[in-house]
N, C-alpha and C positions, 0 to 999 in steps of 0.2 A: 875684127880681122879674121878671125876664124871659119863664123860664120859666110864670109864670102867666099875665104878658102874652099868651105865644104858644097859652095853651090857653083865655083865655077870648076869642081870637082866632076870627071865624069862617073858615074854611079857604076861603070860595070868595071872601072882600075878595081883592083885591092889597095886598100888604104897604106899606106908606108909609114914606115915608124918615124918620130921626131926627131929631126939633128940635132946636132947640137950648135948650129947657127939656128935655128929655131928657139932653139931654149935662150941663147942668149939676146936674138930679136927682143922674146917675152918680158924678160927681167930688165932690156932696156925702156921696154915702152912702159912696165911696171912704176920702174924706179922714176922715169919722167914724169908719170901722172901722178905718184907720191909727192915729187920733186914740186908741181904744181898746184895742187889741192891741200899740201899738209898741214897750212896754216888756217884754210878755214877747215877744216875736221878739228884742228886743235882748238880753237877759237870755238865753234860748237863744245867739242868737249867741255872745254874749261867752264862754258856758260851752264851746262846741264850740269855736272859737277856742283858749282855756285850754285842753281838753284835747287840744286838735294840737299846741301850742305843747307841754305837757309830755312827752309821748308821743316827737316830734320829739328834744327835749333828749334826754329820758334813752335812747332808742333811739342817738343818734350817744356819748353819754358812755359807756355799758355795753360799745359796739363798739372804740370805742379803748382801751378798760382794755382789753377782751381782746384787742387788735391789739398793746399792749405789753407786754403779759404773754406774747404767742407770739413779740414780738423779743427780748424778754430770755432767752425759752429758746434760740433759736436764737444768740444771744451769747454764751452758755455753751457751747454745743456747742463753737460754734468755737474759744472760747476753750482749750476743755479740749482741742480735736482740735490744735493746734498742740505738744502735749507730749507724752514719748514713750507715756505711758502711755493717753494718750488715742488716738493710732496703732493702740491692741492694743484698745482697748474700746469709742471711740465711733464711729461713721457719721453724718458730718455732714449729709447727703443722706437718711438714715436719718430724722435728729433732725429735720429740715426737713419731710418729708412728714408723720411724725407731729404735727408743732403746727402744721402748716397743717391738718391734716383734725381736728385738734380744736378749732383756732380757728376753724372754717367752720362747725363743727356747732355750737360757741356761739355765734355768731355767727345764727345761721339760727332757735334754740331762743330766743334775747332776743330778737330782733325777730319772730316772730312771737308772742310772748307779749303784749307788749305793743303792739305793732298792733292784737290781738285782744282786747286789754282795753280800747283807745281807742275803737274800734268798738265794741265791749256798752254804754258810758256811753254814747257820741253815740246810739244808738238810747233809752237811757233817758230822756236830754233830752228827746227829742222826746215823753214818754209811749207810747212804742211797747211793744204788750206781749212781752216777751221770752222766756216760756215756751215759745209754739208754736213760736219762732225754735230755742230750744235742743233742744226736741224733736227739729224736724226734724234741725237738726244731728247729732243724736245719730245718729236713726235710717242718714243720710246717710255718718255713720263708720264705724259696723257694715258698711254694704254696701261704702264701699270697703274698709275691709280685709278681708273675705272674699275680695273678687275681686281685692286686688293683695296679699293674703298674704304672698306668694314677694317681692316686692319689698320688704315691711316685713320678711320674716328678712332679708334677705339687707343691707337698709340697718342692722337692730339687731346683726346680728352685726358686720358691719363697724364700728361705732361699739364695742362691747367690745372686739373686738383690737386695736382701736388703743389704746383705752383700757388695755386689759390692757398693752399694748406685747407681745404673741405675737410678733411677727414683723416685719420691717421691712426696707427697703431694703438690699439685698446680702446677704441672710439667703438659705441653701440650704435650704428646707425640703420635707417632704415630706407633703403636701395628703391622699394619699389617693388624690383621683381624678387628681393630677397633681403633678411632683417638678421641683423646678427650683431658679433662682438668682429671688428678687424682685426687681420690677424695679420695681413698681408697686404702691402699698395706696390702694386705695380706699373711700365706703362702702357701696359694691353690690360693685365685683368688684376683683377681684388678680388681677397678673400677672407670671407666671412665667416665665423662659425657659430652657426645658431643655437637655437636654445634647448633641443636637446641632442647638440654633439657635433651636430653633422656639419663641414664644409662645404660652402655656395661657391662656385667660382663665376664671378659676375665680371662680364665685358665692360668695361668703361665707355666704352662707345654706344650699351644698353643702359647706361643710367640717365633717365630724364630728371630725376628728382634725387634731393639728399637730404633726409631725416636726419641732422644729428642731435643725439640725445644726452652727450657729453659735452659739450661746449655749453660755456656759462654757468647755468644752474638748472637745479631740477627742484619740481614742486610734489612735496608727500602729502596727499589728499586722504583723510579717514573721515566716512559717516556716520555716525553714532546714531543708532536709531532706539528710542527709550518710548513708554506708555507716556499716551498724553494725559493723566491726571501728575507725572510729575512736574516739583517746580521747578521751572526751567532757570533760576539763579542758583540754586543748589546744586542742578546737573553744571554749571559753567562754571563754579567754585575747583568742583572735585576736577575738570577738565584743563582747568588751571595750572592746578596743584598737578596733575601729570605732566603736563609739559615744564615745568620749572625743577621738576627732578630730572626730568629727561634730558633737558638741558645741560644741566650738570655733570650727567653722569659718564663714564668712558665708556666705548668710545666715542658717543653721541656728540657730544660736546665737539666736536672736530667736524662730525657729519652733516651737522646742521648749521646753517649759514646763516640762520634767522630765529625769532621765534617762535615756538608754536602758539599758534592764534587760532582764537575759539571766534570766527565768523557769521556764526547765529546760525538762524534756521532756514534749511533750505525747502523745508517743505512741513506742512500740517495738515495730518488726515485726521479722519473718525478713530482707531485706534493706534495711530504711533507719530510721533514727531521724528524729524532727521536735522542733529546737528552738525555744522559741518568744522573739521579741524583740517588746519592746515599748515606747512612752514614748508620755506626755502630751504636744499639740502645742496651737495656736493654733486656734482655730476655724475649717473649711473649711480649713486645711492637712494633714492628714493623710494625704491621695493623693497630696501632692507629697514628706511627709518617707518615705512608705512607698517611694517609687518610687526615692530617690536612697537611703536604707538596700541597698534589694536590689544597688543599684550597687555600693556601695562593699564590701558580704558578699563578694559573688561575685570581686569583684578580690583580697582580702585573700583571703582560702578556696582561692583560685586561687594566690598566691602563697607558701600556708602548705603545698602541697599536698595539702590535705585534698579529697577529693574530692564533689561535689553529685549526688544520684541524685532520682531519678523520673521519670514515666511510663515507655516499653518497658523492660523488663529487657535489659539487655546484657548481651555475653559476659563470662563472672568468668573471672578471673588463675587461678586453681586449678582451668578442666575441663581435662582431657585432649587431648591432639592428636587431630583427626579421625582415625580409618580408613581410609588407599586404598582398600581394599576392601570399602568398607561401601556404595558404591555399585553395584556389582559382581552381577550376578544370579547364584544358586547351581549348578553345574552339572546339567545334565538326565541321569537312568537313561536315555534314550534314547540317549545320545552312548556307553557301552560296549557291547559287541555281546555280551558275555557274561552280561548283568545278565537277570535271568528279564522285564522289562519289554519288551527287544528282542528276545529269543528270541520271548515270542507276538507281538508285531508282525510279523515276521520271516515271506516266505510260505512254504508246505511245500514242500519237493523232493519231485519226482515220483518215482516209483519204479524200478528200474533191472528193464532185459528179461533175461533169460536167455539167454544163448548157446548149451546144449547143450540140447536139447529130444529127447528118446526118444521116435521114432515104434512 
């Protein structure tokens, strides 16, 4: 109405102020168009209303199922870490960062699901068309995931290894492009801290391979390398008797999952024989049971007198006594004066004059 007011308006009047039969034209055609639209405004309302209200509920109900479903795993952890067998198998710290990063990603995957569905209805109320909406959406997805790629591997792999459970807090493994102790699982990047000190921060989206070195068991491998005139039932005796105290002793006895087994010989040369020792140990213990085995060989081996060879060869029990005169230069044909070498060195005598001369 106004609008055609100001166009069959001619532009060079001065505008006149509003009557007040004008004002109450406005508030009649106002209150008419109230009078006949207010029940579908209300009606929308009510329904957008309705679906914030429902949306609301079930987005806080869905978060605390899964906020109780990640305390009762981490209940269990605990539970089960207070026993001994739980000490050898679980990582409570471990168990913790994993149900938190998969309670975060449900957590983030429900509520934007249904966000995104309350929003599609509220636009439906209103008759809005929502094809072009979805389109562009579409197109809008394509483009970022092309240009942030690297960030969507790197967030889906991290949501599989944890899922997988690959690897986890206090795990030693080995990445590939970087080997350490975890320190950290995230779902873009892990973090490593290697062997001396330093933090790796490794993309999940850069890991093609997983070393892990804590799962299951680990195997401590020592060579015993002794002279080959020993008897080799004597050397397996004494090798024996180490591992059966070893066994025994604290806190080994926990670290070792097996026996240690004298495997025989791995190799026989001209001066040394290699025997090989081995046992099953506790995951990431095997550099400590390896290093205190060589301890206790070399004490027992030392005390069994059997003797431990390798690198420089040293002097054998069976060479001969050096020579005094093997350092000794050989005498020279110059030092006798009779030898044909000093005769021609030797200069000539002159010739002898004659005394009697017949003139």
């Amino acid at each position: 109405m106004f609008l055609s007011v100001l166009s069959a308006a001619d532009p060079t009047e001065e505008p006149t102020a509003p009557t007040l039969q004008d004002a109450q034209e406005g508030a009649t055609n106002a209150a008419s168009w109230v009078e006949q639209n207010w029940s579908t405004w209300l009606s929308i309302g009510l329904r957008v209303l309705l679906i914030l209200v429902i949306a609301a509920v079930l987005r806080v109900v869905i978060r605390r199922t899964i906020t109780k479903f990640i305390d009762r795993m981490n209940r269990t952890a605990q539970a089960v870490d207070g026993t001994a067998l739980g000490g050898l198998l679980v990582n409570v710290e471990r168990r913790r960062q994993r149900s938190q990063a998969i309670g975060s990603v449900l957590r983030s995957v429900a509520s934007f699901a249904i966000m995104s569905t309350a929003a599609l209805m509220i636009l439906g109320t209103f008759e809005i068309n929502l094809a072009p909406l979805l389109a562009s959406a579409g197109v809008a997805g394509v483009a970022i995931g092309f240009g942030a790629r690297n960030l969507v591997t790197d967030f889906l792999s991290g949501v599989f290894m944890i899922l997988e459970d690959q690897y986890g807090v206090g795990d030693t493994v080995d990445a590939g492009v970087a080997s350490g102790e975890v320190i950290e699982v995230g779902l873009r990047v892990t973090k490593l801290r290697g062997d001396n000190g330093e933090i790796w921060y490794v993309r999940n989206g850069e890991v093609k391979r997983i070393g892990n070195l804590s799962q299951g068991w680990a195997t401590a491998g020592v060579d015993v390398t002794v002279h080959p005139s020993e008897d080799l039932d004597r050397v397996k005796t004494v090798l024996n008797r180490v591992g059966e105290d070893m066994s025994k002793a604290e806190p080994w006895n926990e670290r070792l999952w097996g026996p240690i087994e004298v495997l025989g010989l791995d190799s026989v040369l001209l001066d040394s024989m290699v025997v090989h020792v081995a046992a099953k140990t506790m995951p990431g213990k095997a550099l400590s049971v390896e290093r205190e085995l060589r301890w206790r060989i070399k004490h027992a081996l030392d005390g069994a007198g059997i003797r431990i060879v390798g690198g420089l060869p040293g002097p054998s029990d069976e060479d001969p006594a050096p020579d005094p005169t093997a350092g000794m230069a050989a005498p020279s044909a110059y030092s006798n004066s009779a030898s044909p070498q000093s005769q021609t060195a030797s200069p000539i005598a002159p010739a002898a004059v004659p005394t009697n001369v017949t003139k």
